[in-house]
C-alpha positions as CSV (number, residue, x, y, z in Angstrom):
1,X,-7.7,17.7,12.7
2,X,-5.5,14.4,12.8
3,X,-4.4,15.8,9.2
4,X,-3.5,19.1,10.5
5,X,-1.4,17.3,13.5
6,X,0.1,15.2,10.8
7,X,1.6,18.3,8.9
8,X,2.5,20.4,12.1
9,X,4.6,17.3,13.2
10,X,6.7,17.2,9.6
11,X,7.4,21.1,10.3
12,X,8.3,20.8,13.8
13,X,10.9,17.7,13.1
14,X,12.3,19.1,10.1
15,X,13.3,22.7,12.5
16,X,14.4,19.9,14.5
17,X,16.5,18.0,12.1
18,X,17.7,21.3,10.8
19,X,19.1,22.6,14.2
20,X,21.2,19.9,15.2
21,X,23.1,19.7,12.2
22,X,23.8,23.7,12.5
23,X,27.3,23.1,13.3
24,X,27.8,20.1,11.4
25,X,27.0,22.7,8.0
26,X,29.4,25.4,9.6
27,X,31.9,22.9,10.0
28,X,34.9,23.4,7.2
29,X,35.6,19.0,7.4
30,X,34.0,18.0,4.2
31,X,34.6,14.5,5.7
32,X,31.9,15.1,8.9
33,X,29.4,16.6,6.1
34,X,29.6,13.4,3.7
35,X,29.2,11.1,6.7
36,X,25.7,12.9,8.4
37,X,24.7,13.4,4.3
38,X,25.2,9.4,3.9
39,X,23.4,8.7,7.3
40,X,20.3,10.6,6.4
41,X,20.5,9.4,3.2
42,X,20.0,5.5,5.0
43,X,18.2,6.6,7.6
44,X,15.1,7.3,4.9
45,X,14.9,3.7,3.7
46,X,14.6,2.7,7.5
47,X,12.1,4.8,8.6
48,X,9.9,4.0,6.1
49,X,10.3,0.5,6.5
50,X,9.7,0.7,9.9
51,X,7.0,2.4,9.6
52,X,5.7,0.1,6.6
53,X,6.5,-3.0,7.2
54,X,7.1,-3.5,11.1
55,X,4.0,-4.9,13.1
56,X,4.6,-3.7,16.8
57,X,3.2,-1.2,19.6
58,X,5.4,1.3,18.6
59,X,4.7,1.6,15.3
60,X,0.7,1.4,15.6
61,X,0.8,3.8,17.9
62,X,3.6,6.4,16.6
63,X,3.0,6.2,12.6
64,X,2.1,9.6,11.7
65,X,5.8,10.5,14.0
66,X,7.8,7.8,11.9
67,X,6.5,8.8,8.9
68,X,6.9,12.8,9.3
69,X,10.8,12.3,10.4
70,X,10.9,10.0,7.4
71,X,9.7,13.5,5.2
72,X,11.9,15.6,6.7
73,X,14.7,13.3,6.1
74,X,13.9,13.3,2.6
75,X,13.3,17.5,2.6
76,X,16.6,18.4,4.6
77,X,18.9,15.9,2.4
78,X,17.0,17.3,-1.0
79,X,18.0,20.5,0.5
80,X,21.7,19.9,1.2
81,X,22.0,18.1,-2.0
82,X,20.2,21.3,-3.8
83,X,22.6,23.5,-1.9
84,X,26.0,21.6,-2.8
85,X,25.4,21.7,-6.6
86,X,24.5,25.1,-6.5
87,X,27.8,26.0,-4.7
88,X,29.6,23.7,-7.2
89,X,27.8,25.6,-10.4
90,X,28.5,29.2,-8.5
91,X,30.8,30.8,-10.6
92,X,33.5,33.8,-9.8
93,X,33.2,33.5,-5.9
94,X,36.3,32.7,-3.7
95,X,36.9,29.2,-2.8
96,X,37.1,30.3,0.7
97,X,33.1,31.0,0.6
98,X,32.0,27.7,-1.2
99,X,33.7,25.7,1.6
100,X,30.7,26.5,3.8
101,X,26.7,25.8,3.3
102,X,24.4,28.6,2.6
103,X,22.0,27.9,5.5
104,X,19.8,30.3,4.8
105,X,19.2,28.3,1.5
106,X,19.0,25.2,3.2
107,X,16.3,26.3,5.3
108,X,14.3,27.5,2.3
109,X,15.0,24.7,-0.3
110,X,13.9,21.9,2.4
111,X,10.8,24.3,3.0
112,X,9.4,23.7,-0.3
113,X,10.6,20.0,-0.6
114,X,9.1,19.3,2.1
115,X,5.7,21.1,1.3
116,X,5.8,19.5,-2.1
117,X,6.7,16.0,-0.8
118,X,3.8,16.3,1.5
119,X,1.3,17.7,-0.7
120,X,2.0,15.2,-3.5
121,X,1.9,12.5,-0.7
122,X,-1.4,13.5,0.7
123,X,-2.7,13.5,-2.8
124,X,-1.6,10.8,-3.9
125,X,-3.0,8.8,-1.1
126,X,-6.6,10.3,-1.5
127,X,-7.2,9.6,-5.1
128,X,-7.4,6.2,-7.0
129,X,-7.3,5.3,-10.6
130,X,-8.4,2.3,-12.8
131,X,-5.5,0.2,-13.7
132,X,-6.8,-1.8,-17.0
133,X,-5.3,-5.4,-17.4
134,X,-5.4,-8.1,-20.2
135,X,-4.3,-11.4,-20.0
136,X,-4.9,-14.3,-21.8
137,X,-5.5,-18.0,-20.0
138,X,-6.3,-21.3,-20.8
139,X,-9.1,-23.3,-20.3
140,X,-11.4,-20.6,-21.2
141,X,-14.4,-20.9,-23.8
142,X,-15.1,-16.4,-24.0
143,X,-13.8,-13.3,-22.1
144,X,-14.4,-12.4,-18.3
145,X,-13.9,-9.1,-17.1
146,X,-13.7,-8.5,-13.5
147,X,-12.7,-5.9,-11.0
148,X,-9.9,-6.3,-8.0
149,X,-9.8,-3.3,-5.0
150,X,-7.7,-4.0,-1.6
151,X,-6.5,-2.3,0.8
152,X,-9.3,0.2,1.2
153,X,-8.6,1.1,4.7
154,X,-11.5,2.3,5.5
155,X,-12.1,5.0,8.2
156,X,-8.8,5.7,9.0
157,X,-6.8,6.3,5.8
158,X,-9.6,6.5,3.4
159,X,-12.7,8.8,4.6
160,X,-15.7,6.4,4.1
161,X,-18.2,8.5,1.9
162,X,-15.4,8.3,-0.4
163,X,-16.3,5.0,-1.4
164,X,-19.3,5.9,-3.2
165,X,-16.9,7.3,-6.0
166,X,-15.9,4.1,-6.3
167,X,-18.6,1.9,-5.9
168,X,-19.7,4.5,-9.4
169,X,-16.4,4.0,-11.3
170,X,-16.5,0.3,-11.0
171,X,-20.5,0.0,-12.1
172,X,-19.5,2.5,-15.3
173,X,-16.9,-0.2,-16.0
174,X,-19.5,-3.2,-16.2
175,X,-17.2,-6.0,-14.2
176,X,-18.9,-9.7,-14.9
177,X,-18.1,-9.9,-10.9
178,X,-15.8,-8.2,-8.1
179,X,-13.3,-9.2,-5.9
180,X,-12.5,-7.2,-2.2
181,X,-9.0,-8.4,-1.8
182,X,-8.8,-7.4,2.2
183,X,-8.1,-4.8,4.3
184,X,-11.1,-2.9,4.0
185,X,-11.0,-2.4,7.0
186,X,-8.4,-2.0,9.9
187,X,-7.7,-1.8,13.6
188,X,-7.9,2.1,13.4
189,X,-12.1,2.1,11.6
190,X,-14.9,2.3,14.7
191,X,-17.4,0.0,14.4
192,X,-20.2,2.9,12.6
193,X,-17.6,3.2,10.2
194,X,-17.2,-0.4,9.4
195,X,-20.8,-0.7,8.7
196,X,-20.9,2.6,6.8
197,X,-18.1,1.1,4.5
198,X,-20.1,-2.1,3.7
199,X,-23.6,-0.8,3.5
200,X,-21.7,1.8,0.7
201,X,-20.0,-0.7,-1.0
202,X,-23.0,-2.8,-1.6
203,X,-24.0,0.1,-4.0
204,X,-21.9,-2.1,-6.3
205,X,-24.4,-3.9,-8.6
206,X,-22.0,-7.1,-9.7
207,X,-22.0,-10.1,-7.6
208,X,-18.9,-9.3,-4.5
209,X,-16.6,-11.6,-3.3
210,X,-14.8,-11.0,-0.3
211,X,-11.8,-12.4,1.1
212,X,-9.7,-11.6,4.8
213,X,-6.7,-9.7,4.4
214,X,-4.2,-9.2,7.8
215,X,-6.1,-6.1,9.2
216,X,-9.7,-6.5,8.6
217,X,-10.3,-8.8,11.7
218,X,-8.1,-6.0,14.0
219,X,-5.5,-8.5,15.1
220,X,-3.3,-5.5,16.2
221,X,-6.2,-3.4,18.2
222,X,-4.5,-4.6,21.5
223,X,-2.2,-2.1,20.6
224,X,-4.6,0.5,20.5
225,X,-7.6,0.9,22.1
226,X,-9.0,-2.7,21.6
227,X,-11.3,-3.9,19.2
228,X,-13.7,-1.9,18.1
229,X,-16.2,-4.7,16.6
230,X,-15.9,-8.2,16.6
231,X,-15.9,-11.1,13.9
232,X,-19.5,-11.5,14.2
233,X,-20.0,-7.8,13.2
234,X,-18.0,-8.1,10.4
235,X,-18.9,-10.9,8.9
236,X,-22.9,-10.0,9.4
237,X,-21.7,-6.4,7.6
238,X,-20.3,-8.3,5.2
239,X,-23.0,-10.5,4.3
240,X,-25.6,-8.2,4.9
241,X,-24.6,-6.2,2.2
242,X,-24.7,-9.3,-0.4
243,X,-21.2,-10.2,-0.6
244,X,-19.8,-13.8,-0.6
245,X,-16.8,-14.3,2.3
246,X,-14.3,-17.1,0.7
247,X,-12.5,-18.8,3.6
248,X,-9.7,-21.0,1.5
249,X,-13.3,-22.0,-0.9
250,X,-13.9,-22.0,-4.6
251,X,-16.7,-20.8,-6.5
252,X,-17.9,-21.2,-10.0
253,X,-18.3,-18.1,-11.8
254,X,-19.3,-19.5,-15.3
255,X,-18.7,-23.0,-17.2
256,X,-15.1,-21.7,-17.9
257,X,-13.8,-20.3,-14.7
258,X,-13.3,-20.7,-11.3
259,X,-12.3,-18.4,-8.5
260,X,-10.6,-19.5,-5.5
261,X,-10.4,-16.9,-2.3
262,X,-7.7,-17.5,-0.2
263,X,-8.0,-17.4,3.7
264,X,-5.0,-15.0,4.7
265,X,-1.6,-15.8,5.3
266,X,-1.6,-14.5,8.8
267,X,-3.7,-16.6,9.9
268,X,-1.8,-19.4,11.2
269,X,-3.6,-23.1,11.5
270,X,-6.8,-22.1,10.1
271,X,-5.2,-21.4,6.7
272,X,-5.3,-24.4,4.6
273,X,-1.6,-25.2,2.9
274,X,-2.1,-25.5,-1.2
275,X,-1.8,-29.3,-0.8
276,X,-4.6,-29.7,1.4
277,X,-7.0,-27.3,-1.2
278,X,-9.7,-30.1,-3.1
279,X,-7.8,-31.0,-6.2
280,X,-9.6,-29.3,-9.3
281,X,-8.7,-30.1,-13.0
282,X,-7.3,-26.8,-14.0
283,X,-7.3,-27.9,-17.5
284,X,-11.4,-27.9,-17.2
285,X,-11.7,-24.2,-17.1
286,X,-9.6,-21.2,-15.8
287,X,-8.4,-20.5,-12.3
288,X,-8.0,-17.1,-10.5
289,X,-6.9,-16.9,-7.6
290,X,-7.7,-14.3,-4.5
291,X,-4.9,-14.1,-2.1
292,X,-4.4,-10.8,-0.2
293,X,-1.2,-11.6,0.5
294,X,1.5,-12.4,-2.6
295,X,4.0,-13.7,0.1
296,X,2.9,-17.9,0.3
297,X,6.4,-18.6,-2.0
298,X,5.6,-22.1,-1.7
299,X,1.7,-21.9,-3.2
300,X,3.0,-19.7,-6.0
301,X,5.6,-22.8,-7.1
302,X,3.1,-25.3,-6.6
303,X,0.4,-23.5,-8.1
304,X,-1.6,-24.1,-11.3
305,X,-3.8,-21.1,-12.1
306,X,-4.3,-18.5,-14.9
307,X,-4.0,-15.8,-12.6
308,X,-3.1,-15.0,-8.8
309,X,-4.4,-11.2,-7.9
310,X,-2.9,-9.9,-4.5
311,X,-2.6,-6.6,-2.7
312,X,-1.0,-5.8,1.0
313,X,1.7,-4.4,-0.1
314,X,0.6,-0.9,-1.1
315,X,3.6,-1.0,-3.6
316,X,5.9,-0.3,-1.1
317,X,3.7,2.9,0.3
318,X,7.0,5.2,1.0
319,X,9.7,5.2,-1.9
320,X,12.1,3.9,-2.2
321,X,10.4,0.5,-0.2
322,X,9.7,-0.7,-3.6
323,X,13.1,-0.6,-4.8
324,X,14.3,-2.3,-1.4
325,X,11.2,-5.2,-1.9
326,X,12.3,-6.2,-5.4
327,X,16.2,-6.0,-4.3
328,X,14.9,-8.1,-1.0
329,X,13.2,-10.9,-4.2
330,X,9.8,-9.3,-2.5
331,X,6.7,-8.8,-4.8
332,X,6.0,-5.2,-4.2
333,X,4.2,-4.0,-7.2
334,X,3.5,-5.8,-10.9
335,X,3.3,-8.9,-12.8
336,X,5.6,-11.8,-11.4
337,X,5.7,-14.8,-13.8
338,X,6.0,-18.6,-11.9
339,X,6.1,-21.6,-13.6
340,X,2.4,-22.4,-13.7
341,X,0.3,-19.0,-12.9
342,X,1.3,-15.2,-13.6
343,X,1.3,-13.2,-9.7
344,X,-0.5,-9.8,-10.0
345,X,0.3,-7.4,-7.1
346,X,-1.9,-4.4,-7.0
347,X,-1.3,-1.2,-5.8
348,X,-4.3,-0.6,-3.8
349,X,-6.6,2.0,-3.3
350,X,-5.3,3.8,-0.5
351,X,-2.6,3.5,2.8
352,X,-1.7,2.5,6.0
353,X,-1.7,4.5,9.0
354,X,-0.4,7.7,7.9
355,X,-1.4,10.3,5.0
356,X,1.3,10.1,3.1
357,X,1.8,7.7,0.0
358,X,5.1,8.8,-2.2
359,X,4.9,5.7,-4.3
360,X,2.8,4.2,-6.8
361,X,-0.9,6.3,-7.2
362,X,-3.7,4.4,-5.6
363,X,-5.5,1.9,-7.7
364,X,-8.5,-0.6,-8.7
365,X,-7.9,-2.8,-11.0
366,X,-10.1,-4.0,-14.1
367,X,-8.9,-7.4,-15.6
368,X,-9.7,-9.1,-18.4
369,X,-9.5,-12.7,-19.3
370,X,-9.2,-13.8,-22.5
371,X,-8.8,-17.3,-24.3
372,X,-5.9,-18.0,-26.1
Protein backbone atom coordinates (compact mmCIF):
# COMPACT_ATOMS: atom_id res chain seq x y z
CA UNK A 1 0.00 0.00 0.00
CA UNK A 2 2.89 2.53 1.13
CA UNK A 3 4.19 1.57 -2.53
CA UNK A 4 1.05 2.31 -4.24
CA UNK A 5 0.87 5.89 -2.20
CA UNK A 6 4.47 6.34 -3.33
CA UNK A 7 3.54 6.15 -7.10
CA UNK A 8 0.15 8.04 -6.84
CA UNK A 9 2.20 10.89 -5.27
CA UNK A 10 4.85 11.05 -8.42
CA UNK A 11 1.61 11.28 -10.73
CA UNK A 12 -0.17 13.74 -8.81
CA UNK A 13 3.09 16.24 -8.63
CA UNK A 14 4.11 15.74 -11.95
CA UNK A 15 0.06 17.04 -13.19
CA UNK A 16 1.15 19.49 -10.75
CA UNK A 17 4.45 20.52 -11.99
CA UNK A 18 3.00 20.37 -15.49
CA UNK A 19 0.08 22.89 -14.85
CA UNK A 20 1.94 25.64 -13.51
CA UNK A 21 4.33 25.90 -16.16
CA UNK A 22 1.15 25.94 -18.83
CA UNK A 23 1.70 29.46 -19.60
CA UNK A 24 5.29 29.52 -19.22
CA UNK A 25 5.31 26.71 -22.55
CA UNK A 26 2.67 29.11 -24.33
CA UNK A 27 4.74 31.85 -23.74
CA UNK A 28 6.69 33.05 -27.17
CA UNK A 29 10.01 34.51 -24.68
CA UNK A 30 12.48 31.84 -25.24
CA UNK A 31 14.39 33.67 -22.47
CA UNK A 32 11.43 32.85 -19.58
CA UNK A 33 11.57 29.06 -21.03
CA UNK A 34 15.53 28.67 -20.65
CA UNK A 35 15.39 30.13 -17.16
CA UNK A 36 12.28 27.59 -15.56
CA UNK A 37 14.29 24.69 -17.96
CA UNK A 38 17.64 25.75 -16.00
CA UNK A 39 15.77 25.92 -12.52
CA UNK A 40 14.32 22.44 -12.85
CA UNK A 41 17.23 21.33 -14.13
CA UNK A 42 19.04 22.45 -10.37
CA UNK A 43 16.23 21.94 -8.58
CA UNK A 44 16.84 17.91 -9.30
CA UNK A 45 20.33 17.83 -7.68
CA UNK A 46 18.65 19.50 -4.54
CA UNK A 47 15.90 17.52 -4.01
CA UNK A 48 17.64 14.60 -3.97
CA UNK A 49 20.16 15.79 -1.79
CA UNK A 50 17.81 16.81 0.57
CA UNK A 51 16.22 14.08 0.61
CA UNK A 52 19.63 11.91 0.80
CA UNK A 53 21.72 13.50 2.72
CA UNK A 54 19.82 15.94 5.15
CA UNK A 55 19.08 14.49 8.72
CA UNK A 56 15.94 16.54 10.02
CA UNK A 57 12.04 16.13 10.85
CA UNK A 58 11.19 17.16 7.63
CA UNK A 59 12.86 14.93 5.78
CA UNK A 60 12.14 11.68 7.92
CA UNK A 61 8.81 12.37 7.87
CA UNK A 62 8.25 13.74 4.10
CA UNK A 63 10.76 11.32 2.00
CA UNK A 64 8.52 9.51 -0.23
CA UNK A 65 7.05 13.59 -1.10
CA UNK A 66 10.81 14.82 -1.66
CA UNK A 67 11.65 12.06 -3.58
CA UNK A 68 8.51 11.90 -6.01
CA UNK A 69 8.87 15.85 -6.83
CA UNK A 70 12.49 14.93 -7.36
CA UNK A 71 10.98 12.23 -10.35
CA UNK A 72 8.78 14.43 -11.71
CA UNK A 73 11.42 17.06 -12.02
CA UNK A 74 13.49 14.70 -13.82
CA UNK A 75 10.15 13.34 -16.15
CA UNK A 76 8.84 16.95 -17.05
CA UNK A 77 12.56 18.38 -17.91
CA UNK A 78 13.22 14.88 -20.08
CA UNK A 79 10.03 15.82 -21.53
CA UNK A 80 10.70 19.45 -22.50
CA UNK A 81 14.13 18.58 -23.54
CA UNK A 82 12.50 15.57 -25.72
CA UNK A 83 10.09 18.14 -27.15
CA UNK A 84 12.63 21.01 -28.09
CA UNK A 85 14.89 18.65 -30.24
CA UNK A 86 12.06 17.28 -31.89
CA UNK A 87 10.81 20.81 -32.84
CA UNK A 88 14.48 21.60 -33.89
CA UNK A 89 14.61 18.21 -36.17
CA UNK A 90 10.93 18.99 -37.53
CA UNK A 91 11.43 19.71 -40.93
CA UNK A 92 9.04 21.84 -43.64
CA UNK A 93 6.76 23.48 -40.82
CA UNK A 94 6.62 27.36 -40.45
CA UNK A 95 8.81 28.97 -38.01
CA UNK A 96 5.83 30.57 -36.63
CA UNK A 97 4.69 26.97 -35.24
CA UNK A 98 8.12 25.80 -33.73
CA UNK A 99 8.16 28.96 -31.57
CA UNK A 100 5.68 27.20 -29.27
CA UNK A 101 5.82 23.65 -27.22
CA UNK A 102 3.68 20.88 -28.33
CA UNK A 103 1.97 20.31 -24.95
CA UNK A 104 0.25 17.58 -25.81
CA UNK A 105 3.67 15.87 -26.34
CA UNK A 106 4.96 17.16 -23.29
CA UNK A 107 2.35 15.58 -21.32
CA UNK A 108 2.94 12.25 -22.99
CA UNK A 109 6.83 12.12 -23.21
CA UNK A 110 7.05 12.93 -19.28
CA UNK A 111 4.31 10.17 -18.87
CA UNK A 112 6.59 7.49 -19.91
CA UNK A 113 9.81 9.11 -18.40
CA UNK A 114 8.37 9.21 -15.52
CA UNK A 115 6.91 5.55 -15.54
CA UNK A 116 10.25 4.31 -16.81
CA UNK A 117 12.28 6.32 -14.18
CA UNK A 118 10.10 4.88 -11.52
CA UNK A 119 9.98 1.45 -12.57
CA UNK A 120 13.68 1.12 -13.13
CA UNK A 121 13.96 2.87 -9.66
CA UNK A 122 11.79 0.59 -7.80
CA UNK A 123 13.73 -2.24 -9.42
CA UNK A 124 16.67 -1.31 -8.87
CA UNK A 125 16.24 -0.79 -5.25
CA UNK A 126 14.65 -4.36 -4.77
CA UNK A 127 17.36 -6.44 -6.29
CA UNK A 128 21.07 -6.91 -5.28
CA UNK A 129 24.05 -8.33 -6.96
CA UNK A 130 27.50 -9.82 -5.99
CA UNK A 131 30.19 -7.30 -6.63
CA UNK A 132 33.50 -9.63 -6.81
CA UNK A 133 36.79 -7.85 -5.54
CA UNK A 134 40.52 -8.76 -5.56
CA UNK A 135 43.14 -7.09 -3.88
CA UNK A 136 46.32 -7.96 -2.96
CA UNK A 137 47.92 -6.99 0.75
CA UNK A 138 50.85 -7.40 2.68
CA UNK A 139 51.52 -9.21 5.62
CA UNK A 140 49.59 -12.14 4.43
CA UNK A 141 51.00 -15.90 4.45
CA UNK A 142 47.53 -17.38 1.81
CA UNK A 143 44.21 -15.92 0.46
CA UNK A 144 41.06 -14.80 2.54
CA UNK A 145 37.85 -14.42 0.99
CA UNK A 146 35.24 -12.67 2.84
CA UNK A 147 31.84 -11.11 2.33
CA UNK A 148 30.77 -7.26 3.03
CA UNK A 149 26.62 -6.30 3.03
CA UNK A 150 25.48 -2.70 4.55
CA UNK A 151 22.82 -0.85 4.47
CA UNK A 152 20.26 -3.52 4.47
CA UNK A 153 17.43 -1.49 5.78
CA UNK A 154 15.53 -3.82 6.91
CA UNK A 155 11.69 -3.55 7.20
CA UNK A 156 11.24 -0.51 5.68
CA UNK A 157 13.13 -0.35 2.40
CA UNK A 158 14.00 -3.97 2.07
CA UNK A 159 10.90 -6.43 2.88
CA UNK A 160 12.54 -8.86 5.50
CA UNK A 161 11.84 -12.46 3.99
CA UNK A 162 13.97 -11.09 1.41
CA UNK A 163 16.92 -11.69 3.15
CA UNK A 164 16.83 -15.33 2.98
CA UNK A 165 17.87 -14.85 -0.77
CA UNK A 166 20.79 -13.52 0.56
CA UNK A 167 21.69 -15.29 3.43
CA UNK A 168 21.70 -18.30 0.20
CA UNK A 169 23.84 -16.29 -2.25
CA UNK A 170 26.42 -15.51 0.23
CA UNK A 171 26.63 -19.48 1.64
CA UNK A 172 26.94 -20.62 -2.35
CA UNK A 173 29.85 -18.20 -2.35
CA UNK A 174 31.84 -19.94 0.57
CA UNK A 175 33.13 -16.55 2.47
CA UNK A 176 36.05 -17.59 5.19
CA UNK A 177 33.90 -15.03 7.40
CA UNK A 178 31.24 -11.98 7.01
CA UNK A 179 31.02 -8.61 7.81
CA UNK A 180 27.43 -6.57 8.53
CA UNK A 181 28.69 -3.09 7.77
CA UNK A 182 25.50 -1.28 9.63
CA UNK A 183 22.31 -0.17 8.94
CA UNK A 184 20.54 -3.23 9.01
CA UNK A 185 18.25 -1.75 10.51
CA UNK A 186 16.67 1.77 10.80
CA UNK A 187 14.25 4.04 12.73
CA UNK A 188 11.46 3.06 10.24
CA UNK A 189 11.78 -1.37 11.12
CA UNK A 190 9.22 -2.40 14.22
CA UNK A 191 10.66 -4.27 16.71
CA UNK A 192 9.10 -7.99 15.09
CA UNK A 193 10.87 -6.99 12.21
CA UNK A 194 14.16 -6.35 13.72
CA UNK A 195 14.23 -9.71 15.19
CA UNK A 196 12.85 -11.30 12.00
CA UNK A 197 15.86 -9.74 10.19
CA UNK A 198 18.51 -11.19 12.63
CA UNK A 199 17.04 -14.59 13.33
CA UNK A 200 17.14 -14.82 9.10
CA UNK A 201 20.31 -13.63 8.77
CA UNK A 202 21.81 -16.11 11.20
CA UNK A 203 20.96 -18.64 8.29
CA UNK A 204 24.40 -17.53 7.29
CA UNK A 205 26.77 -20.45 8.13
CA UNK A 206 30.28 -18.34 8.28
CA UNK A 207 31.26 -16.74 11.44
CA UNK A 208 29.31 -12.74 11.41
CA UNK A 209 30.73 -9.78 12.43
CA UNK A 210 28.67 -6.94 13.15
CA UNK A 211 29.48 -3.41 13.45
CA UNK A 212 26.88 0.00 14.27
CA UNK A 213 26.23 2.09 11.42
CA UNK A 214 24.20 5.72 11.98
CA UNK A 215 20.62 4.11 11.87
CA UNK A 216 20.62 0.84 13.45
CA UNK A 217 20.34 2.23 17.13
CA UNK A 218 17.15 4.72 15.72
CA UNK A 219 18.89 7.90 16.73
CA UNK A 220 16.31 9.75 14.50
CA UNK A 221 12.89 7.85 15.81
CA UNK A 222 12.13 11.12 17.84
CA UNK A 223 11.16 12.14 14.63
CA UNK A 224 8.86 9.53 14.11
CA UNK A 225 6.96 7.69 16.26
CA UNK A 226 9.76 6.87 18.84
CA UNK A 227 11.74 4.04 19.17
CA UNK A 228 10.53 1.05 18.37
CA UNK A 229 13.11 -1.31 20.39
CA UNK A 230 15.87 -0.38 22.43
CA UNK A 231 19.74 -1.19 22.52
CA UNK A 232 19.22 -4.02 24.67
CA UNK A 233 16.90 -5.62 22.02
CA UNK A 234 19.28 -5.10 19.53
CA UNK A 235 22.18 -6.10 20.76
CA UNK A 236 20.50 -9.46 22.42
CA UNK A 237 19.06 -9.99 18.55
CA UNK A 238 22.22 -9.58 17.46
CA UNK A 239 24.01 -11.86 19.54
CA UNK A 240 21.40 -14.30 19.73
CA UNK A 241 21.76 -15.09 16.33
CA UNK A 242 25.69 -15.84 16.75
CA UNK A 243 27.09 -12.69 15.49
CA UNK A 244 30.09 -10.80 17.03
CA UNK A 245 29.20 -6.78 17.72
CA UNK A 246 32.81 -4.85 17.30
CA UNK A 247 32.64 -1.66 19.30
CA UNK A 248 36.13 0.15 18.03
CA UNK A 249 37.74 -3.90 18.86
CA UNK A 250 39.93 -6.07 16.86
CA UNK A 251 39.71 -9.72 16.22
CA UNK A 252 41.99 -12.26 14.91
CA UNK A 253 40.64 -14.08 12.05
CA UNK A 254 43.74 -16.31 11.13
CA UNK A 255 47.70 -16.08 11.91
CA UNK A 256 47.79 -13.53 8.92
CA UNK A 257 44.90 -11.14 9.40
CA UNK A 258 43.24 -9.04 11.55
CA UNK A 259 39.90 -7.26 11.43
CA UNK A 260 39.21 -4.16 13.14
CA UNK A 261 35.21 -3.02 13.42
CA UNK A 262 34.83 0.47 13.86
CA UNK A 263 32.35 2.03 16.32
CA UNK A 264 30.39 4.62 14.04
CA UNK A 265 31.20 7.97 13.26
CA UNK A 266 28.06 9.42 14.69
CA UNK A 267 28.55 8.48 17.69
CA UNK A 268 30.30 11.29 19.31
CA UNK A 269 32.58 10.53 22.68
CA UNK A 270 32.12 6.97 22.64
CA UNK A 271 34.01 6.56 19.34
CA UNK A 272 37.53 6.07 20.00
CA UNK A 273 39.87 8.58 17.60
CA UNK A 274 42.57 6.31 15.55
CA UNK A 275 45.30 7.48 18.00
CA UNK A 276 43.74 6.19 20.92
CA UNK A 277 43.04 2.43 18.96
CA UNK A 278 45.90 -0.28 20.81
CA UNK A 279 48.85 -0.01 18.46
CA UNK A 280 49.17 -3.30 16.36
CA UNK A 281 52.21 -4.11 14.11
CA UNK A 282 50.55 -4.03 10.82
CA UNK A 283 53.69 -5.48 9.32
CA UNK A 284 52.68 -8.87 11.43
CA UNK A 285 49.82 -9.71 9.36
CA UNK A 286 47.05 -7.89 7.25
CA UNK A 287 44.53 -5.37 8.47
CA UNK A 288 40.94 -4.82 7.31
CA UNK A 289 39.14 -2.46 8.50
CA UNK A 290 35.14 -2.14 9.18
CA UNK A 291 33.96 1.33 9.16
CA UNK A 292 30.32 2.01 8.12
CA UNK A 293 31.04 5.30 7.49
CA UNK A 294 34.12 6.25 4.83
CA UNK A 295 33.88 9.94 6.04
CA UNK A 296 36.72 9.87 9.33
CA UNK A 297 39.35 11.92 6.69
CA UNK A 298 41.68 12.08 9.45
CA UNK A 299 41.76 7.99 10.23
CA UNK A 300 41.99 7.30 6.51
CA UNK A 301 45.56 9.60 6.42
CA UNK A 302 46.75 8.13 9.54
CA UNK A 303 45.77 4.79 8.79
CA UNK A 304 47.88 1.64 8.13
CA UNK A 305 45.71 -1.17 6.85
CA UNK A 306 45.35 -3.44 3.64
CA UNK A 307 41.95 -2.56 3.23
CA UNK A 308 39.15 -0.10 4.68
CA UNK A 309 35.47 -1.51 3.50
CA UNK A 310 32.61 1.17 4.14
CA UNK A 311 29.00 1.63 3.06
CA UNK A 312 26.41 4.60 4.17
CA UNK A 313 26.45 6.19 1.26
CA UNK A 314 24.25 4.12 -1.00
CA UNK A 315 26.40 5.51 -3.91
CA UNK A 316 24.72 8.55 -3.83
CA UNK A 317 21.03 6.75 -3.98
CA UNK A 318 19.40 9.46 -6.49
CA UNK A 319 21.66 10.41 -9.60
CA UNK A 320 23.32 12.63 -10.12
CA UNK A 321 24.34 12.67 -5.92
CA UNK A 322 27.23 10.67 -6.98
CA UNK A 323 28.58 13.06 -9.41
CA UNK A 324 27.97 15.97 -6.78
CA UNK A 325 29.93 13.68 -3.86
CA UNK A 326 33.05 13.15 -5.93
CA UNK A 327 32.91 17.00 -7.24
CA UNK A 328 32.23 17.81 -3.25
CA UNK A 329 36.04 15.37 -2.69
CA UNK A 330 33.17 12.93 -1.06
CA UNK A 331 33.67 9.06 -1.26
CA UNK A 332 30.40 8.05 -2.80
CA UNK A 333 31.05 4.86 -4.52
CA UNK A 334 34.58 2.81 -5.47
CA UNK A 335 38.05 2.36 -4.60
CA UNK A 336 39.92 5.55 -3.04
CA UNK A 337 43.67 5.05 -2.75
CA UNK A 338 45.39 6.86 0.68
CA UNK A 339 48.78 6.79 1.46
CA UNK A 340 48.80 3.66 3.68
CA UNK A 341 45.36 1.61 3.01
CA UNK A 342 43.05 1.41 -0.28
CA UNK A 343 39.08 2.89 0.96
CA UNK A 344 36.38 0.57 -0.50
CA UNK A 345 32.92 2.13 -0.54
CA UNK A 346 30.09 -0.19 -1.29
CA UNK A 347 27.09 0.30 -2.83
CA UNK A 348 24.80 -1.42 -0.52
CA UNK A 349 22.10 -3.75 -0.74
CA UNK A 350 19.25 -1.57 -0.74
CA UNK A 351 17.89 2.35 0.18
CA UNK A 352 16.82 4.81 2.38
CA UNK A 353 13.41 5.90 3.06
CA UNK A 354 11.88 5.91 -0.26
CA UNK A 355 11.58 3.22 -3.15
CA UNK A 356 13.38 4.71 -5.49
CA UNK A 357 17.26 4.07 -6.21
CA UNK A 358 18.31 5.66 -9.82
CA UNK A 359 21.97 5.03 -9.16
CA UNK A 360 24.31 2.33 -8.78
CA UNK A 361 22.32 -1.39 -8.54
CA UNK A 362 22.20 -2.72 -5.04
CA UNK A 363 25.11 -4.84 -3.93
CA UNK A 364 27.09 -7.41 -1.55
CA UNK A 365 30.36 -7.57 -1.96
CA UNK A 366 32.82 -10.66 -2.07
CA UNK A 367 36.51 -9.73 -1.42
CA UNK A 368 39.43 -11.41 -1.74
CA UNK A 369 42.80 -11.09 -0.18
CA UNK A 370 45.66 -12.07 -1.71
CA UNK A 371 49.50 -11.98 -0.83
CA UNK A 372 51.66 -10.16 -2.87
Amino acid sequence: MNTLLFFIKIALVLAVLFAVQIPVRRSRKKILRTVVFILKLLLIPTTALLFVAIDTEFVYKTGNFLCAVYTALIADSAADAAEFLFRCFRRNKEDERRRSCNQKMIVVLGSVFCIALTVYGFINSQQYVRTVHEWNAEGLNHPHTFAFVSDIHAGSAQPVEKLHDLCRSINESNPEFVILGGDVTDEFTTLDEMKSTYAILSEIEAPVYFIYGNHDRQPGSAYLRGRTYSDEQLSEAIRDAGMIILQDEYVKISDDLMLLGREDLSMEGIRKDWKDLPERDAGEYALVVADHSPYDNNQLLEERSALQISGHTHAGQLWPLQIIYRLLGYQAYGEFNYPDTLLYVSAGASLWNAPLRTEEHCEWDLITLKPY
